[in-house]
Z-matrix of the N, CA and C atoms (Angstrom, degrees):
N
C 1 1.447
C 2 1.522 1 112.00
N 3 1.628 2 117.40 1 -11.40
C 4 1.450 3 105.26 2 -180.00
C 5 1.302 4 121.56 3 -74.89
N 6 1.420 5 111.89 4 -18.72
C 7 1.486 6 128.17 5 -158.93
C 8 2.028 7 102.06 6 -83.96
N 9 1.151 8 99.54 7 -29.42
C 10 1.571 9 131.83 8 -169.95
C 11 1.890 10 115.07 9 -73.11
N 12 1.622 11 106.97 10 -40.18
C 13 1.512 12 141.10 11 -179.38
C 14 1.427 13 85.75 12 -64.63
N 15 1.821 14 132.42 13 -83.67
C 16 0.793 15 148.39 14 -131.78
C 17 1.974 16 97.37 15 -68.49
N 18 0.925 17 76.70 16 -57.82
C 19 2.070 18 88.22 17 -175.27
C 20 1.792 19 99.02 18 -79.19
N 21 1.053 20 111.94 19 9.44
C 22 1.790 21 94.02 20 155.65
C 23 1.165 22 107.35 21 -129.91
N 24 1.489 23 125.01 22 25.50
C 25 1.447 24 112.78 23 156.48
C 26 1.447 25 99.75 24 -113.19
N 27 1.401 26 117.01 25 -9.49
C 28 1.495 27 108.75 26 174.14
C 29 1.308 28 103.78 27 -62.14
N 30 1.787 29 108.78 28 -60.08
C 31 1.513 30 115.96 29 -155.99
C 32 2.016 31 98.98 30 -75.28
N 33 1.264 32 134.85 31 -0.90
C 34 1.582 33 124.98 32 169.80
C 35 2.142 34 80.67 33 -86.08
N 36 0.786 35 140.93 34 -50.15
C 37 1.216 36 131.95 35 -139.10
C 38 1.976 37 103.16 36 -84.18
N 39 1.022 38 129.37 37 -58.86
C 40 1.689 39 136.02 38 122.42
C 41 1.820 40 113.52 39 2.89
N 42 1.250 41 97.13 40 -80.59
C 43 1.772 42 114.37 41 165.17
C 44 1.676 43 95.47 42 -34.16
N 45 1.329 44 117.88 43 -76.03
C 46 1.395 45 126.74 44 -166.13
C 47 1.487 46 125.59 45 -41.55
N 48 1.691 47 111.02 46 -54.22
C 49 1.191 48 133.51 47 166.06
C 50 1.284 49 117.05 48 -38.45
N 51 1.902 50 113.89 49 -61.56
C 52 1.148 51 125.99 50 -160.38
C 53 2.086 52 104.54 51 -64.41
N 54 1.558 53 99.26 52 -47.21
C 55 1.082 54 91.12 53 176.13
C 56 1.575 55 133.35 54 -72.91
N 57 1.094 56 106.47 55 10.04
C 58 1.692 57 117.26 56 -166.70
C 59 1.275 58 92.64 57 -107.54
N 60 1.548 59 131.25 58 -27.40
C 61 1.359 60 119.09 59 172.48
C 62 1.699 61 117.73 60 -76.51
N 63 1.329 62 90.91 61 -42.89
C 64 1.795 63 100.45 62 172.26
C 65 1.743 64 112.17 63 -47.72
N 66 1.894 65 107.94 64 -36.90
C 67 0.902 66 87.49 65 170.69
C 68 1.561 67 143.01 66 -84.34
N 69 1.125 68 104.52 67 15.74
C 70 1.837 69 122.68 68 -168.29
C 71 1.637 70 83.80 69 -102.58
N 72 1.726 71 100.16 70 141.67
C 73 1.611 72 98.00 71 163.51
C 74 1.325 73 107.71 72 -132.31
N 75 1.567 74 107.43 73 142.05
C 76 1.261 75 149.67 74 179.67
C 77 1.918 76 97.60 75 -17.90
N 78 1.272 77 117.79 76 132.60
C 79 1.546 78 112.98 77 -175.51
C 80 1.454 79 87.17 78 -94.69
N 81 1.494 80 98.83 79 143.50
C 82 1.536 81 115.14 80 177.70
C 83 1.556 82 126.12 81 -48.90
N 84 1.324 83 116.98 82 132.23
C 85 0.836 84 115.40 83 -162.12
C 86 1.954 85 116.06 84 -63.05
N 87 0.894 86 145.45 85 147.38
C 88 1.911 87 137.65 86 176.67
C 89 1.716 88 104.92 87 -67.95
N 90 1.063 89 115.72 88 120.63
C 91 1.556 90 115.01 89 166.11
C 92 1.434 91 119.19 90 -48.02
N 93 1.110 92 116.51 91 143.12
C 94 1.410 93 115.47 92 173.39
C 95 1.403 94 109.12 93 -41.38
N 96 1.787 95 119.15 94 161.72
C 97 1.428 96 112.68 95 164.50
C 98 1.595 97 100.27 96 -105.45
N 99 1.608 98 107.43 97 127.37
C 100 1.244 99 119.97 98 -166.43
C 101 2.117 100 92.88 99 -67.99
N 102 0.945 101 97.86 100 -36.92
C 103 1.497 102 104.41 101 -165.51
C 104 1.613 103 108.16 102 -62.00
N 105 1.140 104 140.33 103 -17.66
C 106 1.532 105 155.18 104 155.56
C 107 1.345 106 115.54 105 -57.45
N 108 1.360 107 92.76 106 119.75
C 109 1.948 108 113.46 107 -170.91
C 110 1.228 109 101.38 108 -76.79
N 111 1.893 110 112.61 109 128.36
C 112 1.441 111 130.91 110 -175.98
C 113 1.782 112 98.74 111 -48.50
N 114 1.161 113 89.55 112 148.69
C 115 1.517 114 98.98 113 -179.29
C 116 1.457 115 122.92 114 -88.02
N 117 1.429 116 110.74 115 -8.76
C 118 1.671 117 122.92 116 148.41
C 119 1.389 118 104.69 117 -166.66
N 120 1.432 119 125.60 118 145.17
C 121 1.285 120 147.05 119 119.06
C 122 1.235 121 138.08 120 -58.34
N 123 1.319 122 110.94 121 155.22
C 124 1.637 123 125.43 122 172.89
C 125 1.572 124 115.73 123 -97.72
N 126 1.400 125 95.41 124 118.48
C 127 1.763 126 111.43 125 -174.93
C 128 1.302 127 105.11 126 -133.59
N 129 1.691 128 98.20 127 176.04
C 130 1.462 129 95.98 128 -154.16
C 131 1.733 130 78.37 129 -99.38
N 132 1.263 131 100.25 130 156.68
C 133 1.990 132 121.49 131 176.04
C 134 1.522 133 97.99 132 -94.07
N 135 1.245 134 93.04 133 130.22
C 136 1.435 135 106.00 134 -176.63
C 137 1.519 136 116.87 135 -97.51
N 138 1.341 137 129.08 136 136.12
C 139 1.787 138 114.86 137 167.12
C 140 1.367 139 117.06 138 -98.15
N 141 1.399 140 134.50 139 110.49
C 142 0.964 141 149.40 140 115.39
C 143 1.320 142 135.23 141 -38.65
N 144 1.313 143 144.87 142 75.41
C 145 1.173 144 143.39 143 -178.75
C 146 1.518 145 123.16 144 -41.54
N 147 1.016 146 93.83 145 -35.64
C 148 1.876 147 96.20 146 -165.55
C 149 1.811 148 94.71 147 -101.37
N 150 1.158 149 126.23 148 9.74
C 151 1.788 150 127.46 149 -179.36
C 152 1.335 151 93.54 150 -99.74
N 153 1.742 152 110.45 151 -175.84
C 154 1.476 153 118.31 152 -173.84
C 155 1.698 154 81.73 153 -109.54
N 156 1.452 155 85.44 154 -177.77
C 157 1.976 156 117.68 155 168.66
C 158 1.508 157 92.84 156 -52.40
N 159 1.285 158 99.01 157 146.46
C 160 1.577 159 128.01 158 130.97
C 161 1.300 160 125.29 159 -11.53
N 162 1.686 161 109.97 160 117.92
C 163 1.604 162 91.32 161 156.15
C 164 1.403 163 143.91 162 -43.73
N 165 0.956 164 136.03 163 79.18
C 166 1.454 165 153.55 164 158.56
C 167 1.566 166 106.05 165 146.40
N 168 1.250 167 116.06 166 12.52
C 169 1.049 168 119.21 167 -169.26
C 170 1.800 169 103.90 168 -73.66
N 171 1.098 170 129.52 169 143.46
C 172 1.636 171 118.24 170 169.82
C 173 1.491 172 117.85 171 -91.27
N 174 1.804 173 111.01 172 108.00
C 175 1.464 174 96.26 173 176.25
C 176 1.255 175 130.01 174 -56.58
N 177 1.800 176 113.92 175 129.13
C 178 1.790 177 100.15 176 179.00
C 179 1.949 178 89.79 177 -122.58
N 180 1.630 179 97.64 178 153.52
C 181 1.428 180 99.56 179 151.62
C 182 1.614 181 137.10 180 -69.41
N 183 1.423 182 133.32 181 141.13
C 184 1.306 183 131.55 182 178.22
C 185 1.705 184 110.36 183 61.83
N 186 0.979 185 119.56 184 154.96
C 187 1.540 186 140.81 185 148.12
C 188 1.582 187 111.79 186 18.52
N 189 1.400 188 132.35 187 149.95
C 190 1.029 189 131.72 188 169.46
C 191 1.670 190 101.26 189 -151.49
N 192 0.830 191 135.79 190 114.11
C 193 1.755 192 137.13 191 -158.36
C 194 1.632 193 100.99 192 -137.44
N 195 1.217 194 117.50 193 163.64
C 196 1.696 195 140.21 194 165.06
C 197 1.528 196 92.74 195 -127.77
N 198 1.629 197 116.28 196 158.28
C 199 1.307 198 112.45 197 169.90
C 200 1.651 199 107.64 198 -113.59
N 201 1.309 200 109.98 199 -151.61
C 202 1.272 201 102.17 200 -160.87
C 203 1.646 202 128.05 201 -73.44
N 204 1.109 203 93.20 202 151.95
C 205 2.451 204 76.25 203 -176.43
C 206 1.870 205 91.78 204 -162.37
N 207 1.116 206 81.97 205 174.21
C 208 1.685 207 78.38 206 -177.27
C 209 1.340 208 122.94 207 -67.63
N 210 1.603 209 95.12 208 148.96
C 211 1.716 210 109.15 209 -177.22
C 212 1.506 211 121.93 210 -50.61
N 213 1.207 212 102.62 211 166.58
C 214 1.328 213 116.68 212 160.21
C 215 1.163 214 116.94 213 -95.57
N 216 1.117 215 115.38 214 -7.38
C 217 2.002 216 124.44 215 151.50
C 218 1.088 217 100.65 216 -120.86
N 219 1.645 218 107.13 217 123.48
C 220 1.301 219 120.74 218 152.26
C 221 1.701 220 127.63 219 -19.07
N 222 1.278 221 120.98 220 104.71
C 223 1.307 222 97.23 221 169.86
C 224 2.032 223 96.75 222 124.48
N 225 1.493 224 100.16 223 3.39
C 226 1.573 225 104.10 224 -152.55
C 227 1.410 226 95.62 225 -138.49
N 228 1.159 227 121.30 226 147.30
C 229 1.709 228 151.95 227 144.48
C 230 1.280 229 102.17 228 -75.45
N 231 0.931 230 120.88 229 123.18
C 232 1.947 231 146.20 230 147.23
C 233 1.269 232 125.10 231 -132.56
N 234 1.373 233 108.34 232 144.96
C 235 1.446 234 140.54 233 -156.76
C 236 1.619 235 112.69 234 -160.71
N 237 1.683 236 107.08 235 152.54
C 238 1.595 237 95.03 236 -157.16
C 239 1.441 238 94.94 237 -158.18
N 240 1.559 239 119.26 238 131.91
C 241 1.490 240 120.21 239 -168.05
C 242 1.455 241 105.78 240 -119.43
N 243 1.172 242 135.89 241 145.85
C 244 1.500 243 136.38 242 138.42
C 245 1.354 244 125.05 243 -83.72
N 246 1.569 245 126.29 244 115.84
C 247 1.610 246 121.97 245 -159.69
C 248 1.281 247 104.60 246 -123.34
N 249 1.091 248 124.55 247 174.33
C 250 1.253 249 133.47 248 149.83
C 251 1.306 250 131.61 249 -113.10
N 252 1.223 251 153.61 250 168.76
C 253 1.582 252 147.27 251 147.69
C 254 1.492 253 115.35 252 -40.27
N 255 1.686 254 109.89 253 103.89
C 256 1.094 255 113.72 254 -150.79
C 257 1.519 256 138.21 255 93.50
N 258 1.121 257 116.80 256 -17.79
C 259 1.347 258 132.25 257 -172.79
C 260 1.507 259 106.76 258 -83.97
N 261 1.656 260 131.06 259 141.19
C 262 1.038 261 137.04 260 179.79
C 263 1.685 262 128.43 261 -127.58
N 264 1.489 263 123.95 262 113.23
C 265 1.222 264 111.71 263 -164.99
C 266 1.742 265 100.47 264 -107.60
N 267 1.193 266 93.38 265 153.17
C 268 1.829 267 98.05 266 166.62
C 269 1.751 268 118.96 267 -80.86
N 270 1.299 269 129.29 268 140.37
C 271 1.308 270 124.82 269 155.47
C 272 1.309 271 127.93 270 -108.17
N 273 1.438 272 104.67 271 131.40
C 274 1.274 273 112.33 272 -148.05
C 275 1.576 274 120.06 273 -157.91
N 276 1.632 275 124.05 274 128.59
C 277 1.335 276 100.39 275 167.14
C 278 1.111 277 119.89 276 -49.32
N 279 1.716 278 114.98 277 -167.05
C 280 1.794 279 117.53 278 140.26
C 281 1.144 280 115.73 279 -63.68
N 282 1.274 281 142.21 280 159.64
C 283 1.726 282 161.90 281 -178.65
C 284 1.782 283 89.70 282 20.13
N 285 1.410 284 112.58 283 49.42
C 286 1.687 285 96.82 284 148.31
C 287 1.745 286 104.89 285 -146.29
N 288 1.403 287 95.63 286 -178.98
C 289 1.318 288 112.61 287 -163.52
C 290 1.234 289 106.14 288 -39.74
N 291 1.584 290 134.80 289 -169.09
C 292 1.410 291 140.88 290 135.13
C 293 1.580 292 106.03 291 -63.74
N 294 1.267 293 107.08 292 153.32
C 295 1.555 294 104.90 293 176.36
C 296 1.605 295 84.47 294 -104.15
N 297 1.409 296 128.29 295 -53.11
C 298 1.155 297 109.57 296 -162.92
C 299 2.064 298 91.50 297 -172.27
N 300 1.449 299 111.40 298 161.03
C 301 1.409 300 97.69 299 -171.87
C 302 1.639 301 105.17 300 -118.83
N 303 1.643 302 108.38 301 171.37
C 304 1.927 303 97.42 302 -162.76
C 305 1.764 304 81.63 303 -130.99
N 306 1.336 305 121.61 304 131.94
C 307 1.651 306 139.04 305 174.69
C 308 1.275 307 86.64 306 -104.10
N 309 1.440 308 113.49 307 148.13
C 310 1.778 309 142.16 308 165.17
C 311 1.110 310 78.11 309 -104.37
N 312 1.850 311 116.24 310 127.40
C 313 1.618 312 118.16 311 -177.63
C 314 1.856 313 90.59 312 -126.58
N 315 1.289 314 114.44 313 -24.64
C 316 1.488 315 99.29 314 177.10
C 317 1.896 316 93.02 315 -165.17
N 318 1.427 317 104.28 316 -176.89
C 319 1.369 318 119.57 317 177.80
C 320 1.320 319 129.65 318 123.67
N 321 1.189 320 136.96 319 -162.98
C 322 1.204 321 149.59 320 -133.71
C 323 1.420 322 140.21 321 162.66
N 324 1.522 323 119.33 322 158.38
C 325 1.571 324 88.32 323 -166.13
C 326 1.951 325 128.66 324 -69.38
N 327 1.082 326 95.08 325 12.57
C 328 1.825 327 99.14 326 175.19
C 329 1.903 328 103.94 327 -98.38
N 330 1.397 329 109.79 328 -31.04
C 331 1.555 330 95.83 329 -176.52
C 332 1.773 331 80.01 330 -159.78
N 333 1.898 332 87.25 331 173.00
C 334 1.610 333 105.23 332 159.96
C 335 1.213 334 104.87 333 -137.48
N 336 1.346 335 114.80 334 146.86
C 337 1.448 336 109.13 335 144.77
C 338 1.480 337 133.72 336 -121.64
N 339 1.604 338 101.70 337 140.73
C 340 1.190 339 120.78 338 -172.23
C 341 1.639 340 131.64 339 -122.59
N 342 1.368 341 107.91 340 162.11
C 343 2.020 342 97.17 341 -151.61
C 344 1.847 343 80.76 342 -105.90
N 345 1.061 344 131.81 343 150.18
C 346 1.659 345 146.07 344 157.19
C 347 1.718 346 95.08 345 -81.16
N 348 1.126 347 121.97 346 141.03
C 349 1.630 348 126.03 347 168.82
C 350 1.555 349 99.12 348 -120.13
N 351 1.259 350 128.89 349 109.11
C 352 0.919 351 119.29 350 158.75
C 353 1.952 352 130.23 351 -115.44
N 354 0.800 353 114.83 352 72.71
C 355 2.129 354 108.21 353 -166.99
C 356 1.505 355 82.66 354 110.56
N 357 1.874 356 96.75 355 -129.05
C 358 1.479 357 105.61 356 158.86
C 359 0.927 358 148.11 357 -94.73
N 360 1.562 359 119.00 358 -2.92
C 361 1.543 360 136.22 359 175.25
C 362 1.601 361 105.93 360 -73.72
N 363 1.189 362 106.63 361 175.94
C 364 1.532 363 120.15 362 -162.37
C 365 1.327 364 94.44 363 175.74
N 366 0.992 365 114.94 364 116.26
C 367 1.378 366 160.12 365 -170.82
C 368 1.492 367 114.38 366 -115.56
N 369 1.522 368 107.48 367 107.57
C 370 1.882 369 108.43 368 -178.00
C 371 1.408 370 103.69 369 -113.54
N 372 1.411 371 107.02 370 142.30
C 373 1.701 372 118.27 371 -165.18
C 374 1.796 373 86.73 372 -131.24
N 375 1.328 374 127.98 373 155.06
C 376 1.321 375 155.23 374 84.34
C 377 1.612 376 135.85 375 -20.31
N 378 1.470 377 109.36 376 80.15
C 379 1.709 378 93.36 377 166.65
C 380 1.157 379 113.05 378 -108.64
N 381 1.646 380 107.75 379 118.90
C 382 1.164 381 99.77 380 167.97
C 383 1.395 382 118.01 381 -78.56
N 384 1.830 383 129.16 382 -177.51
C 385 1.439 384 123.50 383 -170.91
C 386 1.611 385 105.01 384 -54.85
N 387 1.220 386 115.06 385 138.38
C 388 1.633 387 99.84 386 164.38
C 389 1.450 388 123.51 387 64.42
N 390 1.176 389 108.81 388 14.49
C 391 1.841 390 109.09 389 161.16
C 392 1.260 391 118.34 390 -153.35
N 393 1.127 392 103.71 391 128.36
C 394 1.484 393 118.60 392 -171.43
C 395 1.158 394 124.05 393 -48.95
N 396 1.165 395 128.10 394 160.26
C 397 1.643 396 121.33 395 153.29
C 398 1.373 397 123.68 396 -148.56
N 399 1.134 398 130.47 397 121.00
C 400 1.856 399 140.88 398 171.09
C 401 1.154 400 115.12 399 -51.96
N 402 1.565 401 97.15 400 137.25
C 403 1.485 402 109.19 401 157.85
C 404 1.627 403 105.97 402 -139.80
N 405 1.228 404 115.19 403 160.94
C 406 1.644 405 119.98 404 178.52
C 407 1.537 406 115.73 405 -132.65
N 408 1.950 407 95.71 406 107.33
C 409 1.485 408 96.24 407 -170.33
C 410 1.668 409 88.10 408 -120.93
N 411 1.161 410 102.68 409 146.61
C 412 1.546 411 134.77 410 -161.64
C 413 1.530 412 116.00 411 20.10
N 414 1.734 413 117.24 412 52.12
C 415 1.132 414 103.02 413 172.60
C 416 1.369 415 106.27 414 113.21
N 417 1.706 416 134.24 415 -9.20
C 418 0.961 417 126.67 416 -130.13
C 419 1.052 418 92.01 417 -149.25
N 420 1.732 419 153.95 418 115.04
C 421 1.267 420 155.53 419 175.95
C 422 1.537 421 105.95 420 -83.28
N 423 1.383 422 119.53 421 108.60
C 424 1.465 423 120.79 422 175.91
C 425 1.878 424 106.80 423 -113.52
N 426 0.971 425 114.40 424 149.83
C 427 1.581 426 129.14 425 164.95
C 428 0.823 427 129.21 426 -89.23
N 429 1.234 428 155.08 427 154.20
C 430 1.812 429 155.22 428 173.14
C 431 1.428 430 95.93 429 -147.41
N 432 1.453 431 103.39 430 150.27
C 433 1.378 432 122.43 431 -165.73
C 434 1.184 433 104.63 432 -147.72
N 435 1.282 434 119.86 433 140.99
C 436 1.649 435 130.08 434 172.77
C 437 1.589 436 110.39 435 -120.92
N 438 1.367 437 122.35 436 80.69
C 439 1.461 438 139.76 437 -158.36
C 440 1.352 439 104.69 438 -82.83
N 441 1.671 440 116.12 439 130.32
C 442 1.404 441 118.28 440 150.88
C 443 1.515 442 127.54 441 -45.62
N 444 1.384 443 125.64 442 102.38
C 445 1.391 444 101.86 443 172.08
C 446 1.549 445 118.30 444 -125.11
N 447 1.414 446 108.73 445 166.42
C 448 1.353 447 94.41 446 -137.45
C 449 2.005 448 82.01 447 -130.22
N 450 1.507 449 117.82 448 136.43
C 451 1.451 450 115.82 449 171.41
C 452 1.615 451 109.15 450 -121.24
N 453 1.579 452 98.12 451 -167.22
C 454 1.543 453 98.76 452 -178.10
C 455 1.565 454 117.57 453 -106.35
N 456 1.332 455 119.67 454 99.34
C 457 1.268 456 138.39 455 164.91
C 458 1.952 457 142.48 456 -68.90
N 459 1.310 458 89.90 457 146.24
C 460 1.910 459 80.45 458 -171.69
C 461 1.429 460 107.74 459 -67.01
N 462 1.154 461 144.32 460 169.99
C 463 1.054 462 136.84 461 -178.19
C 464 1.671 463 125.00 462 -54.77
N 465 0.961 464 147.19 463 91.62
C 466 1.954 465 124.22 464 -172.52
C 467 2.120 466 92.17 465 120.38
N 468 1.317 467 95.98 466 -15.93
C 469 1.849 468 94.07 467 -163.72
C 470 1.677 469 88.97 468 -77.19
N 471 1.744 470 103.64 469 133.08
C 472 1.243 471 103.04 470 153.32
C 473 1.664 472 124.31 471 -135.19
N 474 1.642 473 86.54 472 86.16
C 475 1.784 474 115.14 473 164.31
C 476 1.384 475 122.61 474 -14.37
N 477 1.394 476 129.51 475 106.02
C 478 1.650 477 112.75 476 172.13
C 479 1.742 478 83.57 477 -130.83
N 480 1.496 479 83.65 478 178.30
C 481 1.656 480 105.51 479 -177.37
C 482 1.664 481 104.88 480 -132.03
N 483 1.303 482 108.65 481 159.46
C 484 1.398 483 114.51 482 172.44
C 485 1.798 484 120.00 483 -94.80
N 486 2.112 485 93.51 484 -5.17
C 487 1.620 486 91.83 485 166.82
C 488 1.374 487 111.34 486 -117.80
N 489 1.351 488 124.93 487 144.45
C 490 1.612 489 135.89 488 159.62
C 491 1.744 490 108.98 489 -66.08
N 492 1.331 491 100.14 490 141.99
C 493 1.383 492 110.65 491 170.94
C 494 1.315 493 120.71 492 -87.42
N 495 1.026 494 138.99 493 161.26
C 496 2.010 495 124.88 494 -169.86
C 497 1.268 496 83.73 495 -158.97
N 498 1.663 497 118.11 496 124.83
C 499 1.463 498 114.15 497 128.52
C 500 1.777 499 114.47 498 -84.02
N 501 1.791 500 89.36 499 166.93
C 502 1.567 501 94.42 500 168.82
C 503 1.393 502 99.06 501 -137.81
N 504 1.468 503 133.95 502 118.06
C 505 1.505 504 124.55 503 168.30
C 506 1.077 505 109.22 504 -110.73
N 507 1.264 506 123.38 505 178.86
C 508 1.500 507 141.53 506 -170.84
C 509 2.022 508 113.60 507 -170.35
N 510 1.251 509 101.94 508 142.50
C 511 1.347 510 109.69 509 163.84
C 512 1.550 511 122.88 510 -40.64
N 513 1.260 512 124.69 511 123.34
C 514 1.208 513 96.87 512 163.98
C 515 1.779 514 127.61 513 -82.09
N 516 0.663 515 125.79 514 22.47
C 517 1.813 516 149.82 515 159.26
C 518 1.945 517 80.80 516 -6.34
């Protein structure tokens, strides 16, 4: 029984503590200070050709692409590249050929322009920001897009990149 004394005045005394804190309540928490600048915003990413990546962005050389998978409209193939001036991506399902390849040949952050390679034709488009433009390679009406996109910034930061973003969609026909 001595061993027994010792550990039940620990565990009433433990017991005691725990409930004496439960009984104290938590002091209210301080309201935010409305007057404190958000700690990031959403801005639009700018392209600069001749600048580097993004803060945190990882510089890579050439092209960075996904190939085709379903639309973002029903009814559609989409696919989406990061380029540079000069940079060249393939378009392409999964496990099939190239259909045909798209060069960033010049531009800026209001438009780019870019050449379609298809066989031997070559095909030069204009995108300006935010509007599409067609081309028709073997039968096949595809789109390219030069999209605003927009990340999360420190307050006053204005983020550009040295690659353009491109969609390319197509029918799924």
């Amino acid at each position: 029984m001595k061993t027994l004394l010792p550990l039940t005045a620990a565990t009433l005394s433990l017991t005691a503590s725990i409930a004496a804190a439960q009984e104290k309540k938590p002091a209210p928490s301080a309201a935010p200070d409305k007057s404190e600048p958000a700690k990031s915003e959403t801005v639009k990413l700018r392209f600069v050709p001749d600048g580097g990546p993004w803060k945190g962005e990882t510089p890579f050389k050439g092209a960075s692409w996904s190939q085709f998978r379903d639309g973002f409209t029903k009814g559609t193939f989409h696919m989406q590249a990061r380029a540079g001036l000069g940079d060249k991506f393939p378009v392409a399902f999964p496990k099939g050929p190239d259909l045909f390849e798209v060069v960033v040949v010049s531009g800026n952050d209001e438009k780019i322009a870019v050449e379609v390679r298809a066989g031997d034709k070559v095909h030069k488009l204009e995108l300006p920001r935010d509007k599409s433009a067609q081309v028709e390679v073997g039968e096949v009406k595809y789109s390219l897009l030069f999209p605003t996109s927009s990340v999360s910034a420190a307050p006053g930061e204005k983020p550009s990149t040295n690659k353009a973003t491109i969609f390319v969609t197509r029918p799924m026909c």
